[in-house]
Every structure is written in structure tokens, then in C-alpha cells.
C-alpha positions as CSV (number, residue, x, y, z in Angstrom):
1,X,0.0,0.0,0.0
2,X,3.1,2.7,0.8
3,X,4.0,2.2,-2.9
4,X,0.8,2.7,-4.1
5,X,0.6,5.8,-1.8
6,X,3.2,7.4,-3.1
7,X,2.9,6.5,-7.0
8,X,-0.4,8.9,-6.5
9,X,1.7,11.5,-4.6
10,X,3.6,11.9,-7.4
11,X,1.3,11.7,-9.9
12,X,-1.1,14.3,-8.8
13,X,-1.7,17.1,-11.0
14,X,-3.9,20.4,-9.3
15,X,-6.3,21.6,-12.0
16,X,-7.7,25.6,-10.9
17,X,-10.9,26.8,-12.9
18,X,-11.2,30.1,-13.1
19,X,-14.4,32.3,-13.2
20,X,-15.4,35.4,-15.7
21,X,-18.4,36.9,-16.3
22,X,-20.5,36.3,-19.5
23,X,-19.1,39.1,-21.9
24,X,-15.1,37.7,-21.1
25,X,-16.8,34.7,-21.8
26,X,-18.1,35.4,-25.2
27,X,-15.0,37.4,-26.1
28,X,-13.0,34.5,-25.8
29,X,-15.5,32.6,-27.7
30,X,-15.1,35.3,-30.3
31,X,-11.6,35.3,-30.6
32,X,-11.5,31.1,-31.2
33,X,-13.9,31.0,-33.8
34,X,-12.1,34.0,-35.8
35,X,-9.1,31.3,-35.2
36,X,-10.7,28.6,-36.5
37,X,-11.7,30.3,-39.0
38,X,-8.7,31.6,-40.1
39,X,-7.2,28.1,-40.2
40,X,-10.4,27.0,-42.3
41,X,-10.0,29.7,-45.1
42,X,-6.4,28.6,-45.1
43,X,-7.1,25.3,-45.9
44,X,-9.8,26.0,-48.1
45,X,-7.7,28.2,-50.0
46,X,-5.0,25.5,-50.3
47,X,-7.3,23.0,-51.5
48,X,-8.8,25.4,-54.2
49,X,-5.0,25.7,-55.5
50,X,-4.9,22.1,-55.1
51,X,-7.5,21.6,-57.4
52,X,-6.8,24.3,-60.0
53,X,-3.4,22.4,-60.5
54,X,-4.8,19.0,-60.9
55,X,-7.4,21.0,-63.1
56,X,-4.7,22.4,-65.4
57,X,-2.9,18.9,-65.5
58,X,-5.4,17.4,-66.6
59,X,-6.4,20.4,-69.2
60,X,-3.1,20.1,-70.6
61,X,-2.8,16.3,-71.2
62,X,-6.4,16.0,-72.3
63,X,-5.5,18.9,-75.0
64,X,-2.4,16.7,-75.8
65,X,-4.1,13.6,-76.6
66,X,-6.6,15.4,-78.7
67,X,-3.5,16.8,-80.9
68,X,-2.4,13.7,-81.1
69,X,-5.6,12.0,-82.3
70,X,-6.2,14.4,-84.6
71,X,-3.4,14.3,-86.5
72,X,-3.5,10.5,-86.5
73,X,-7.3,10.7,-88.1
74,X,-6.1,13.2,-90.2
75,X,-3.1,11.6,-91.7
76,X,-5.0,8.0,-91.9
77,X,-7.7,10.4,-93.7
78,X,-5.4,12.0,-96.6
79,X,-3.9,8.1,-96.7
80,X,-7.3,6.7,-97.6
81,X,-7.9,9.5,-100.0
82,X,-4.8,9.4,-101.8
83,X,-4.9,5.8,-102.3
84,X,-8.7,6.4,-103.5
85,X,-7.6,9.0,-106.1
86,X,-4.3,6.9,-106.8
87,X,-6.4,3.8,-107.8
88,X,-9.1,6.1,-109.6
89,X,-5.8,7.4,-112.3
């Protein structure tokens, strides 16, 4: 029991509330949320970024593959019409 004793001797922490009156109160309140939202438009702000990057990416290896396709359809296109007007002669 002594060891027991003194393992909560040492391992007691005091906790103190303190008291204020309702407009400290809702200050403080105030002043968290304006935190939090700070932190929130932050975040949103990165994200919006984010997405206007992945946006672009994509924008830019979509309009890639469309070059590309086109100018397969359009060489396989002036193929089949030469050969058309070569077997015509």
C-alpha cells in the first residue's frame, strides 16, 4: 500500500478553474472562432490551389491527346484519300 501511496503523490496534478463573467466569456468565444476560421480559409484556400493544379494537368494532357488524335485521323484520312484518287488514275 506505501508504494501505491506514493505513486499517486507523485502523480497528482492540481487543475484551478477560473471564473469570468459572460461578456469575457463570449469574447474568448469570439476570438477562437475568428481562429478557426482563419485556419479553415487557409485550408480551403489551399485545397482550391490544389484543385486548379490537378485541373490544369489534366487540361493540358487532355489537349495533348486530342493533338495527337487528330493528327493520326487526319493523316490516316489523306492516306485513304490518296490511295482512293491513286487507284481512280
Amino acid at each position: 500500500m506505501d508504494t501505491t501511496a506514493a505513486a499517486d503523490a507523485t502523480n497528482t496534478t492540481t487543475a484551478t478553474v477560473q471564473t469570468c463573467d459572460q461578456k469575457s466569456s463570449d469574447e474568448l468565444l469570439r476570438k477562437f472562432a475568428e481562429l478557426g476560421e482563419d485556419e479553415t480559409a487557409a485550408e480551403a484556400k489551399m485545397r482550391k490551389e490544389a484543385r486548379l493544379g490537378i485541373r490544369n494537368i489534366q487540361h493540358h494532357t487532355w489537349r495533348k491527346t486530342l493533338e495527337g488524335a487528330s493528327k493520326v485521323f487526319l493523316e490516316k484520312h489523306y492516306n485513304r484519300h490518296r490511295r482512293l484518287i491513286s487507284e481512280v488514275v
